[in-house]
N, C-alpha and C positions, 0 to 999 in steps of 0.2 A: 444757182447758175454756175457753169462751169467757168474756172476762169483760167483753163488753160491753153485758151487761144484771143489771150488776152497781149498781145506784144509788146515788149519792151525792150528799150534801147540797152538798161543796164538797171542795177540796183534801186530799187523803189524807196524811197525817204519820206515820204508824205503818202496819208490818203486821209480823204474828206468825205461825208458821204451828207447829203442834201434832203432833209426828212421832206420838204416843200414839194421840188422837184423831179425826187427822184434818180436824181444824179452824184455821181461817184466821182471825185477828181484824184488824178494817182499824178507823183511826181518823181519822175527819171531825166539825170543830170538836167539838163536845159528844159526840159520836155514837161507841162500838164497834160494828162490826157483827159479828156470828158468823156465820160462813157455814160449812158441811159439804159438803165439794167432791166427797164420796163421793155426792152428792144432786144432782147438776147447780147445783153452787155456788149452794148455795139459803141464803138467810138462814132462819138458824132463830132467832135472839134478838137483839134490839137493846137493848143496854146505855146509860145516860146518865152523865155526870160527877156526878150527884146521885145515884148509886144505884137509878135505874129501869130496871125491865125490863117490853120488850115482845116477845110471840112475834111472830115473823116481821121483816119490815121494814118500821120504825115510821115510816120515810122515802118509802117507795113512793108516796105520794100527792103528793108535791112534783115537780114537772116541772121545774122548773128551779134555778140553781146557788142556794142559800141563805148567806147570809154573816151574819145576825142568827143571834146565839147566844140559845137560848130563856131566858127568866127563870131564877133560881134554879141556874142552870147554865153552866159553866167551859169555855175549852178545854183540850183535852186534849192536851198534850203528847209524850206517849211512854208505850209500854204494854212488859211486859214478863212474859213465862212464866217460871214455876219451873220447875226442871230434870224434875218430873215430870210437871208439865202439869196440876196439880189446882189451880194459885192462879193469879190474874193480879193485877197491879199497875199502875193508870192513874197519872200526872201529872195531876193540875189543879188550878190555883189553887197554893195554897202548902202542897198535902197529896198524898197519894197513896190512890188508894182501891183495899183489896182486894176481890177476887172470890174467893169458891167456885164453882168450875166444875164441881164435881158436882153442885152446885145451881140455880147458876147466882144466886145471890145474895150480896149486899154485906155483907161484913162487918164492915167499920169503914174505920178510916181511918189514915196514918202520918201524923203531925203534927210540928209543929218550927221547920219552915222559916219563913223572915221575908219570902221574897220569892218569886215561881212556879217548882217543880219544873220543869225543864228537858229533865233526864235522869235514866234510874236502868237497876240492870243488879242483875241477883238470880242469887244462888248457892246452893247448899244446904250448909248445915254438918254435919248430923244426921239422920237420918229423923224427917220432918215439921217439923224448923225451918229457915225460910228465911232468907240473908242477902242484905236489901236495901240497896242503898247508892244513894241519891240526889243530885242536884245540880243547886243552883238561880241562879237570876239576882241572891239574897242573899253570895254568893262562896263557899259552905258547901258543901262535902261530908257528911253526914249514912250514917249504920250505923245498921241497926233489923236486933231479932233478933225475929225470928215464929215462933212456934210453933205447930203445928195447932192449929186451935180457939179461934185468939184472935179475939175481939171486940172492939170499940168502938174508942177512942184508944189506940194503939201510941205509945210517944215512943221518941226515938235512944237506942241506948247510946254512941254516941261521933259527936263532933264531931273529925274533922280538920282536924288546928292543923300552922303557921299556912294562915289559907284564902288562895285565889286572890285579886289584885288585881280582878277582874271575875266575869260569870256564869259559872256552869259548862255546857257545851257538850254536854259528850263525856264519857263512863266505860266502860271496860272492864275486866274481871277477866283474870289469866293466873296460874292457882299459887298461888301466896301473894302475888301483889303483883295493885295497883290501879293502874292508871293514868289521871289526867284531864287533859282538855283545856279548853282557859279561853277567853272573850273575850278575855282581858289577854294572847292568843298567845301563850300558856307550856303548856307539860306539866311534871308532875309525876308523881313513881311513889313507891305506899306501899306500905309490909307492912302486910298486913291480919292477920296475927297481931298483929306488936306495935304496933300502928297508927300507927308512924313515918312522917315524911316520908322517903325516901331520897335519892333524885337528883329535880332540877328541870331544866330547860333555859327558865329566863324567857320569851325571844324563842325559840320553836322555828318558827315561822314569822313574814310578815309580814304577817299579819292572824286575825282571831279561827279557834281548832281548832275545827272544827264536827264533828268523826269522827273516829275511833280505832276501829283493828285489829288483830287478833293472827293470825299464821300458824301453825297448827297444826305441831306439830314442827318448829320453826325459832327462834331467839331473835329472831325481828325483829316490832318495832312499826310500825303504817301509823297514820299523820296525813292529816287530808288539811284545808284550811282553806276561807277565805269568797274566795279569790284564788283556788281554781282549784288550788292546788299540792298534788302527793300526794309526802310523804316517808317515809324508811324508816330503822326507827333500828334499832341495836344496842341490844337490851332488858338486856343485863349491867351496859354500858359508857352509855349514852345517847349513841354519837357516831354523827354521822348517814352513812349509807353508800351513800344515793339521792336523790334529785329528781327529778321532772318534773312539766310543766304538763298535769295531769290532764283538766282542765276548764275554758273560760272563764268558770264563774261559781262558786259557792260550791258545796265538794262535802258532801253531808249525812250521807251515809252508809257506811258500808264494810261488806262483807260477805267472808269471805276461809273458802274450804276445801283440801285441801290440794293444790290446783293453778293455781286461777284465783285473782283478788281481782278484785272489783266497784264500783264506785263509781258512785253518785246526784248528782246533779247537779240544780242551776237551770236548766242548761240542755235540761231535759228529755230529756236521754240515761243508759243505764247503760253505763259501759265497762268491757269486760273485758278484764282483766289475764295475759298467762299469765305463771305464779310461776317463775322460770329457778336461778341462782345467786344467792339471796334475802340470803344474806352479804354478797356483794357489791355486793348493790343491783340487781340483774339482772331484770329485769320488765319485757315487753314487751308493747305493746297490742294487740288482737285483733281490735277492731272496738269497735263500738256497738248495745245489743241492739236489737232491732226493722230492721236489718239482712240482708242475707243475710251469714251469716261461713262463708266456707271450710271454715274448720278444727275449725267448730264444727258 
């Protein structure tokens, strides 16, 4: 599908995409958009960080790039599906706001935080309870358990102690452990059962982790930071087993399945990765999407 009559307010920070459904959620400053790509990537609802809904897109009328965030309304930082694709969960401000996506309406909020939601990454414990784990620019990693049908204010059941030196960046789940990444260039990995700290590596890079990744079937963790650098660790052991210079500018994102790994970039490229002797650290680059690549 083409997506270049896809409108947007300003810089996209988030997208989601709904294996269930069939829908794609994209996020610009205040703004979700839902688009159904089974429709000629058509917006069908535009969501706000205050909990508005409009059908279609509530954006169309604007011609050009918008940088003013409207009254009453946050940006949004980072959005996140449950593994079944009935709940979404925005970042903004120092809460998170959930959705009913059968409804398509707001139904409370995750509260706690002291300083702006950053990041957060949701898993399921239960049929219909979700675990969300957030992390914000307060240095806090934050646990809330959701249960279907909850309303209003949700608070943490567990703070994990001690927090990071700086904001938090980056989270990702693998198993029973969590793992984040800081401003303060550290990772850390917890059991999410007993909600220890296990292993730290303080300085895991030299500059703020902005991404974490897990390679499916394989123990190895991807970093990637605000320098550019994509590292690879032994997730048992935390000793690192690779390096290279990913990107010349902050890399934001990683995406990893069980052949390639992908990485986002300031420098407005995505690189792909082929996944080799991941043990070993073995990971070579393929190209730059929007390329022509060979192999691909």
């Amino acid at each position: 599908k083409s997506i270049k009559a896809w409108i947007i307010p300003n810089n996209v920070v988030s997208v989601k995409y709904c294996n269930y459904t069939s829908l794609v959620f994209t996020v610009s400053t205040s703004y979700i958009k839902v688009w159904d790509i089974r429709d000629s990537a058509k917006c069908i609802r535009t969501l706000t960080s205050s909990g508005q809904v409009t059908l279609g897109d509530a954006c169309s009328a604007s011609t050009s790039r918008t940088v003013a965030i409207p009254s009453g309304e946050n940006q949004i930082n980072q959005i996140a599906l449950n593994p079944t694709g009935t709940f979404l969960y925005a970042a903004s401000g120092n809460a998170v706001r959930m959705w009913d996506l059968k409804r398509f309406q707001s139904t409370g909020k995750l509260t706690g935080h002291l300083g702006p939601v950053m990041c957060l990454t949701v898993d399921q414990i239960s049929n219909g309870q979700d675990l969300i784990i957030t992390g914000s620019k307060d240095h806090y990693i934050k646990m809330f358990d959701v249960t279907e049908g909850a309303l209003g204010t949700v608070s943490p059941t567990h703070n994990f102690e001690p927090p990071h030196y700086d904001g938090i960046e980056a989270l990702t789940i693998q198993g029973d452990n969590l793992f984040s990444g800081s401003r303060d260039n550290g990772i850390k990995k917890w059991d999410l059962a007993q909600k220890d700290l296990l292993q730290q590596v303080p300085n895991a890079h030299k500059d703020w982790v902005c991404a974490l990744g897990v390679v499916p079937g394989h123990p190895v963790l991807l970093s990637g930071c605000r320098g550019g650098i994509l590292k690879l660790w032994n997730m048992d052991t935390f000793v690192p087993v690779g390096e290279m210079k990913g990107h010349d500018s902050p890399i934001n994102a990683i995406c990893v399945n069980s052949t390639h790994i992908f990485t986002a970039a300031d420098d407005r490229t995505v690189r792909i990765w082929k996944a080799r002797n991941l043990q070993d650290g073995q990971i070579s680059d393929t190209g730059d999407l929007g390329e022509e690549i060979a192999s691909n």
